[in-house]
N, C-alpha and C positions, 0 to 999 in steps of 0.2 A: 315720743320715744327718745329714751337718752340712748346713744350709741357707741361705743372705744372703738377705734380702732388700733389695731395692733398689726403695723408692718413691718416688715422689712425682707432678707432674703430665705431665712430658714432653712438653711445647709449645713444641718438638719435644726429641725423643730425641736426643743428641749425643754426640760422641766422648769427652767429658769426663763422661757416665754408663759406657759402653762401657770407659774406662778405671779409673775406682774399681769397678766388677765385676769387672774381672777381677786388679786387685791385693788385691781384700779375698778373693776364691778364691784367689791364691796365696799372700797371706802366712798365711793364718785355715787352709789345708787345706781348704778349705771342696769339697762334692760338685757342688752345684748353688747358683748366685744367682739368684732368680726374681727380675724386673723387673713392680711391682707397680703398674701407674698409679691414680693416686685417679680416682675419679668425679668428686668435688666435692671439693678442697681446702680445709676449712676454714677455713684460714688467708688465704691470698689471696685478694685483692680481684679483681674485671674479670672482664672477658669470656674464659671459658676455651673452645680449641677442644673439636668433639665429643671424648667418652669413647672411642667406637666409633673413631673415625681416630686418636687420641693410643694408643689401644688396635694400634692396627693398625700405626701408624707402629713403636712398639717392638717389635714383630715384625720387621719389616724392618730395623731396628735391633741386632737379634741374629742374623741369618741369619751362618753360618759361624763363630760362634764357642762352641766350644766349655764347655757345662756352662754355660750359659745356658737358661734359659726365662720364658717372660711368663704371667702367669696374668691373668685377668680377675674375679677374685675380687667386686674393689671396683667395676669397673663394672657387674657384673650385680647388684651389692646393690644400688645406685643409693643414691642422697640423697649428703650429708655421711660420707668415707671417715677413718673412724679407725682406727690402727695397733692400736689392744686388740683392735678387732673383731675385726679380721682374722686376728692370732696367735690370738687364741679358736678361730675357724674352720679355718683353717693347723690346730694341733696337733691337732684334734678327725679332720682327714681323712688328716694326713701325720706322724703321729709321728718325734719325730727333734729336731735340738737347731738354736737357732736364734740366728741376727748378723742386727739391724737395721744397713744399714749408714745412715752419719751422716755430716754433715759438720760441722765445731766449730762452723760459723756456727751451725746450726740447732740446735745441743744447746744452746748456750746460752738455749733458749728450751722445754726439755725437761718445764722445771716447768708448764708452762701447758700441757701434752696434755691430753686425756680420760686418767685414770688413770695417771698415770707410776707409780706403784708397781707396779701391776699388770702394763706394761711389762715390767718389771725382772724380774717373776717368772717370765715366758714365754722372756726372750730374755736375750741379752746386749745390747751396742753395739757395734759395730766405728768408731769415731770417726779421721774422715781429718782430717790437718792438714797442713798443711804443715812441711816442716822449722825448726824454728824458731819455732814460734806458740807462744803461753801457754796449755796447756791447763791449769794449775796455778788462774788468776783465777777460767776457768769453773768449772770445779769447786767452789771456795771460795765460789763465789755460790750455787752449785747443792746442797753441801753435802758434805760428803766420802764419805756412804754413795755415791755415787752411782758411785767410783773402782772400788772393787770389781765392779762387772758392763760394765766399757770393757778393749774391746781397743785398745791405740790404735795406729793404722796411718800411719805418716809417708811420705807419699808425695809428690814434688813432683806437684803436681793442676795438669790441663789449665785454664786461663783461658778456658772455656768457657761460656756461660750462654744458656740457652733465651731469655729477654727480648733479648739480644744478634742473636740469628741470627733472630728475627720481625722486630728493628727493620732488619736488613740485609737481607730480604726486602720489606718494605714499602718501604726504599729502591731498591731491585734492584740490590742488591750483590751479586756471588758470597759463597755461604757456602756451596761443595761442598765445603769440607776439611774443616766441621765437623759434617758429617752423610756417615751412607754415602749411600752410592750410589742406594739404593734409598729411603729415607727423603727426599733430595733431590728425588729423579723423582716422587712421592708429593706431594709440597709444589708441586712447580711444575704436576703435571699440575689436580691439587684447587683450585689455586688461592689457598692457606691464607696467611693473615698479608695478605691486599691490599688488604682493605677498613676 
């Protein structure tokens, strides 16, 4: 089985994750992209919505689309969500070959994980850029072994971002193109992003 994973926090889930899942499944062959929400982001600062609703939102966020699923991996470990863990975990229950998928902003920040070598040994990268971006710099900063285990997927990406669609909620602005349907009804009914 080939496997994507697709993490991060999902506050909220948006059609600009929905669309890098489903082109890194068709350019990669890929079987299944599981949508991995962190618990606790490491990285990011602020106030992050619950695990459990961020958890739930990307359920409703995959509903109809095929060869998607969500695991709840990293919110039932609870604390601090790093990607070693998880592919530890992942290979130990679901043998099979594995794409973290990426986006070039964030790989250029690859060297500062918990264990990027170790990374490297579990998975590949499926790295999305835009047509036209330098992934030649990243790399060169990052070092050239690191060319060897990126697939790179050049895909025009949806101008989508989760901080965007909280800040057009708190303003109450429509942002039902950027979320389904059901992820929308979810945010309005809960209340999310108004306080």
């Amino acid at each position: 089985m080939k496997y994507g994973l697709l993490g991060g926090t999902f506050d909220p889930p948006h059609v600009g994750h929905a669309h890098i899942a489903t082109e890194a499944m068709q350019r990669l062959a890929l079987d299944e992209v599981i949508w991995i929400p962190a618990n606790k982001n490491p990285i990011k600062r602020g106030k992050q919505t619950d695990a459990k609703k961020r958890l739930y939102m990307c359920r409703l966020a995959i509903e109809g689309l095929d060869g998607m699923a969500v695991s709840d991996i990293e919110t039932s470990r609870g604390g601090e969500s790093y990607l070693v863990d998880t592919l530890e975990e992942l290979k130990l229950v679901m043998p099979g070959d594995y794409w973290f998928i990426i986006g070039l902003d964030a790989l250029a920040y690859f060297d500062s994980w918990k264990k990027p070598e170790r990374i490297l040994q579990l998975c590949r990268l499926a790295v999305f850029a835009r047509p036209g971006t330098d992934l030649t710099s990243t790399l060169s900063r990052l070092g050239t072994g690191l060319q060897e285990h990126i697939d790179l997927v050049e895909s025009p990406s949806k101008a989508v971002s989760s901080s965007n669609i909280r800040d057009m909620a708190v303003r109450g602005e429509d942002f039902s193109h950027l979320v389904t349907a059901g992820v929308h009804d979810y945010i309005k009914k809960n209340g999310l992003y108004q306080d």
